[in-house]
C-alpha positions as CSV (number, residue, x, y, z in Angstrom):
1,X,115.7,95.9,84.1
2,X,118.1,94.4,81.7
3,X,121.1,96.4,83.3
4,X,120.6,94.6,86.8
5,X,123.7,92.5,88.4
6,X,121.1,90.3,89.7
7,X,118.3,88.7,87.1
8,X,114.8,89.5,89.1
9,X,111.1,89.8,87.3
10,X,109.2,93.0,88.0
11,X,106.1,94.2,87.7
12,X,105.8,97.3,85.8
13,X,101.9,98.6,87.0
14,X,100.4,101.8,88.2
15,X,99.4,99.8,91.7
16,X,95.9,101.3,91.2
17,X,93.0,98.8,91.8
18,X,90.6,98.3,89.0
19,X,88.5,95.4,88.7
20,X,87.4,94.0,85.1
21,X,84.2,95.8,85.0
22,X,86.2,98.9,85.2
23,X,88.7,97.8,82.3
24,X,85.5,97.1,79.9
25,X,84.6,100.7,80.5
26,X,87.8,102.4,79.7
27,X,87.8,100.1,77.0
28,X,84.1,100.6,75.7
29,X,84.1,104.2,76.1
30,X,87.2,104.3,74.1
31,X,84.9,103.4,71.2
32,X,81.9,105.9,72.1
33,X,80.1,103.0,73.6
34,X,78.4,102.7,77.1
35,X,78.1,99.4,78.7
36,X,74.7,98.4,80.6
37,X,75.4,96.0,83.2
38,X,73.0,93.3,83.9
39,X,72.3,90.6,86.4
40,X,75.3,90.5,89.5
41,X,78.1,88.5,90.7
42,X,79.0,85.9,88.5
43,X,75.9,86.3,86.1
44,X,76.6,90.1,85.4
45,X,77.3,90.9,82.0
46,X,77.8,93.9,79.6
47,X,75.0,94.0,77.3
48,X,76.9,95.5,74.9
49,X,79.5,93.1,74.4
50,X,78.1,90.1,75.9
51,X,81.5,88.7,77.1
52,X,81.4,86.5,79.9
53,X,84.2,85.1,82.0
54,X,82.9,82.7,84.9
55,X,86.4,82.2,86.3
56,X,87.5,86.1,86.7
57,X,89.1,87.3,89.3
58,X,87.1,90.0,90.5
59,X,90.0,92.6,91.3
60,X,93.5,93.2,89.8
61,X,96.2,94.7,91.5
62,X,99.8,94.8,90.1
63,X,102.8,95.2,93.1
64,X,105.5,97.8,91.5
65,X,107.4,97.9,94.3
66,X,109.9,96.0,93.7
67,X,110.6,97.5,90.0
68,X,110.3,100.6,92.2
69,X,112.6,99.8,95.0
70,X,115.5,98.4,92.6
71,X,115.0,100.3,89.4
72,X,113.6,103.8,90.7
73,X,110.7,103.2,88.5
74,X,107.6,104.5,88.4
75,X,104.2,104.9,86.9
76,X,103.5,107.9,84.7
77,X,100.4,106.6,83.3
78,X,96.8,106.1,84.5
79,X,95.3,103.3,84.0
80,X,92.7,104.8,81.8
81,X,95.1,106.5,79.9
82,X,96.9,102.9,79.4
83,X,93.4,101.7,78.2
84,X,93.2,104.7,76.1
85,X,96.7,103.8,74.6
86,X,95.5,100.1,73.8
87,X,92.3,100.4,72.1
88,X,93.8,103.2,70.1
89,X,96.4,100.6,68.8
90,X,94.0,97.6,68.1
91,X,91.9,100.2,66.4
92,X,95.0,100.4,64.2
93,X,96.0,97.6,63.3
94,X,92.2,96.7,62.5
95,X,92.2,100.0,60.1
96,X,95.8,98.5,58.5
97,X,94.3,95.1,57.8
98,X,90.7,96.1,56.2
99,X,93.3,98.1,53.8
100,X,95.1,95.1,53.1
101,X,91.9,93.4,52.6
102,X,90.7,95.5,50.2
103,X,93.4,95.6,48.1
């Protein structure tokens, strides 16, 4: 991206469809935790982690093309695996500041 003649913003996504729900789950399971959905529509929520958002979009869908039609890029990555990639990293940097805690 930073080599292109022209300046241009790209989105850089696996142009799968996954709504939030779906994103808790990779997320949760992650952890070794299972979330139970309750209620639906705007008063669903994941008894587990009882985080609500009333103005969520209820799909996300990132548009690559362009990062693939002027940069040859694409996606190697799942988005589960992505998840998978992310919570292993907060976990991190949680374990690195309970040390620094504690001493």
């Amino acid at each position: 991206m930073l080599q292109q003649e022209i300046v241009g913003d790209y989105v850089l996504a696996t142009g799968t469809e996954h709504s939030v729900r779906d994103f808790a789950e990779f997320s949760f399971k992650e952890v070794g935790r299972v979330l139970e959905w309750k209620g639906s529509g705007i008063n669903e929520i994941g008894v587990d982690a009882k985080y609500f958002r009333p103005t969520e979009v209820e799909y996300l869908l990132g548009d690559p093309s362009k990062a693939k039609r002027c940069l040859g890029w694409e996606h190697k990555t799942s988005s589960a695996d992505m998840v998978r990639e992310m919570v292993a990293s907060d976990l991190e940097l949680v374990q690195r500041e309970r040390r620094v805690n504690i001493e």
